[in-house]
C-alpha positions in Angstrom: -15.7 -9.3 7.6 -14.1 -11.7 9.8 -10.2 -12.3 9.0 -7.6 -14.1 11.0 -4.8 -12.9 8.5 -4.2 -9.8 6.5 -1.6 -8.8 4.3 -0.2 -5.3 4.7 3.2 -3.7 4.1 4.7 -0.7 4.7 2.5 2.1 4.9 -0.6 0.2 4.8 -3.5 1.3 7.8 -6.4 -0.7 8.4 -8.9 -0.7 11.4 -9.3 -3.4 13.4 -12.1 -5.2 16.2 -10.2 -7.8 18.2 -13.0 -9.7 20.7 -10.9 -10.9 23.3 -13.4 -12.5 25.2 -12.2 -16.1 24.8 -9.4 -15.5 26.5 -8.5 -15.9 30.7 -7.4 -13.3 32.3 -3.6 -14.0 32.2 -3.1 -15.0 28.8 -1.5 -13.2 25.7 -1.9 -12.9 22.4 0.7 -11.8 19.9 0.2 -9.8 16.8 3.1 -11.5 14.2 4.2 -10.7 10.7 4.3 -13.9 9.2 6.4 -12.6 6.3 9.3 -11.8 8.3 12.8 -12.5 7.0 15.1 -14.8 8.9 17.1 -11.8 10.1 13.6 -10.2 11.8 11.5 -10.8 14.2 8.6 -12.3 13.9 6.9 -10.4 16.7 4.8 -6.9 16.3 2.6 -6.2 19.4 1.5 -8.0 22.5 -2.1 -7.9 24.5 -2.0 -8.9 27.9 -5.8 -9.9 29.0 -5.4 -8.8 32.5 -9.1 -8.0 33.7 -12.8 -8.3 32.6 -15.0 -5.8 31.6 -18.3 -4.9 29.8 -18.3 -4.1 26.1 -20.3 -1.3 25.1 -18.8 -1.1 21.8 -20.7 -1.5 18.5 -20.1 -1.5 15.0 -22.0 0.6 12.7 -23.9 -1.1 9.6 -22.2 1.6 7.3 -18.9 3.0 8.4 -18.3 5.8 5.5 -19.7 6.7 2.2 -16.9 6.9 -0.6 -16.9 9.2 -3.4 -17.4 8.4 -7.1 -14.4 6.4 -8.4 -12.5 8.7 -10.5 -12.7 8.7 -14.6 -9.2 9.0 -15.4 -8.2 11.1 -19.0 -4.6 10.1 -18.7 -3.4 6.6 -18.1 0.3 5.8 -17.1 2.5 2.9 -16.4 4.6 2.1 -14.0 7.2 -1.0 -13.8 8.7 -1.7 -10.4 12.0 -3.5 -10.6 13.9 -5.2 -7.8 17.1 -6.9 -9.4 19.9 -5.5 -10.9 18.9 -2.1 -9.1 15.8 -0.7 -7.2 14.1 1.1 -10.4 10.7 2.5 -11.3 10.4 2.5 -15.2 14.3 1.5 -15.8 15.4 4.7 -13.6 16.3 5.2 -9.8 15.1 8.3 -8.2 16.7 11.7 -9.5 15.3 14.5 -7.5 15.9 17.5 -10.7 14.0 14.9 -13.0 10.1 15.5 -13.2 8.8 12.1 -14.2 4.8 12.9 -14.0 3.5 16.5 -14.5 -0.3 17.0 -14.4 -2.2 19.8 -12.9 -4.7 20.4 -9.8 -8.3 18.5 -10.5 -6.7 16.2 -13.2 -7.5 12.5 -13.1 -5.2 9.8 -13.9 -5.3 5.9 -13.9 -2.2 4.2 -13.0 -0.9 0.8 -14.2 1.6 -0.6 -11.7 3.5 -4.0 -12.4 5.6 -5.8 -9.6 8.5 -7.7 -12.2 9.1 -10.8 -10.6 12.7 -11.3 -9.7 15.3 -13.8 -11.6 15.1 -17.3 -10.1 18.9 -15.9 -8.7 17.2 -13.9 -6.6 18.2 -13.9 -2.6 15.5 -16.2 -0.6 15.5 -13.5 2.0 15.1 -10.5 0.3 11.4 -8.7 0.4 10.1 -9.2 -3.5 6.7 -7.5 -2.2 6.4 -3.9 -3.2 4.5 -1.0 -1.5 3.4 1.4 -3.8 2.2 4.4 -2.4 1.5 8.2 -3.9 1.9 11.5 -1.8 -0.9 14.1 -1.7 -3.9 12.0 -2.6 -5.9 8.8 -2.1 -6.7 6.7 -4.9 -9.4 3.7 -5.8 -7.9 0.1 -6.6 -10.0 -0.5 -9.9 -8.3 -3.9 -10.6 -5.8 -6.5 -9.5 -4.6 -9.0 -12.5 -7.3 -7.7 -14.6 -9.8 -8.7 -11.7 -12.3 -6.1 -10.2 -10.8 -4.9 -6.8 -11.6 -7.6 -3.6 -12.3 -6.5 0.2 -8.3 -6.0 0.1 -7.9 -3.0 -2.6 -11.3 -1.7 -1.4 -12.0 1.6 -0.4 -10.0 5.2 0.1 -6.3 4.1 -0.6 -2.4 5.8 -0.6 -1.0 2.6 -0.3 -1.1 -0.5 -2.4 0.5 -3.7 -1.9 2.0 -6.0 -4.9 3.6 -9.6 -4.8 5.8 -11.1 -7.6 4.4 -10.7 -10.7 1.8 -8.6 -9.8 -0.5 -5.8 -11.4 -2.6 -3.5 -10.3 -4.6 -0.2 -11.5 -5.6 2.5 -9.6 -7.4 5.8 -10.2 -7.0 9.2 -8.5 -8.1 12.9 -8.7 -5.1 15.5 -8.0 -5.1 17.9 -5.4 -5.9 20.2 -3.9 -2.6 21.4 -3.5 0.1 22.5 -6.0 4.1 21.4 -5.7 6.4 18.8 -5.8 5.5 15.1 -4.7 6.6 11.6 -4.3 6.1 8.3 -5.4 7.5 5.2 -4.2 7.9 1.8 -2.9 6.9 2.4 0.7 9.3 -0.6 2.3 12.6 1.4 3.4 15.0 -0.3 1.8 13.9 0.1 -2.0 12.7 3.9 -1.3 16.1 4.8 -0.2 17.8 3.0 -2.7 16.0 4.8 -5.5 12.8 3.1 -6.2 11.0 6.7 -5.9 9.7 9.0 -8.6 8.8 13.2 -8.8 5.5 13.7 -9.7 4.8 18.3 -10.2 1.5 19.4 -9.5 1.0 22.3 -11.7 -2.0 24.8 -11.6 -5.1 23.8 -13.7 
């Protein structure tokens, strides 16, 4: 699929062809987050086009085979809040309270809302959440009740939510047992307590 945009945050990988053949040797082209706050910059990478040269490269037709989506026998929900504090559920991160025990092979579908902040809100805060889970990938099953788009598609630890948002996801656990994380993936709410425990107990 062609795209000239995409919208990732924090912790979010994609692979990308970039055909820089219309361009003369001499120019640039810059990579730019165009969600960037008035305090950052806008700019993320620069290509310099400084020679010609063949292209051998090719795409193939089929570039993985994914597993089943996973049936889930436990659902949960999670709320994401920005104002007044950085919460997950009404609590900030406690690193003695277990807030999702399962075990090994267990499958679980998630619920996560994005609460839209207060009209009071600051206009230059980031209101986009980055919700990601330690130890395993999960499968986007819907996005405001919608079946999951090229965006949410494929093997996923990372999912992105705007404003108001919802989305579910499904996920097997394992294969390892132990204590896990979580979270917002942008810096600023992780560290300020948007961040749950999750123990992996033996089946």
């Amino acid at each position: 699929m062609q795209r000239d945009e995409l919208l990732m945050l924090g912790g979010e990988r994609v692979e990308v062809v970039v055909d820089f053949s219309r361009y003369a040797v001499g120019q640039s082209v810059v990579l730019e987050n165009t969600g960037a706050l008035p305090t950052e910059r806008p700019e993320v990478l620069r290509f310099d086009i400084d020679r010609r040269s063949a292209d051998n490269s090719e795409v193939p037709a089929r570039l993985s085979t994914l597993p089943p989506v996973p049936g889930g026998t436990v659902e949960r929900d999670f709320e994401l809040r920005t104002f007044p504090a950085m919460t997950i559920n009404g609590v900030s991160y406690d690193p003695d309270r277990v807030d999702v025990a399962t075990t090994v092979g267990s499958s679980e579908i998630w619920t996560i809302r994005n609460v839209e902040a207060p009209p009071a809100a600051p206009p230059d805060f980031h209101l986009y959440h980055s919700f990601h889970t330690h130890l395993t990938y999960f499968r986007v099953l819907e996005r405001n009740g919608r079946p999951a788009g090229v965006q949410d598609s494929g093997l996923k630890d990372t999912v992105c939510l705007g404003p108001g948002e919802t989305v579910k996801i499904a996920m097997t656990w394992g294969p390892y047992t132990g204590q896990y994380l979580y979270h917002c993936h942008q810096l600023g709410h992780s560290s300020g307590g948007q961040m749950g425990r999750i123990d992996i107990n033996p089946a």
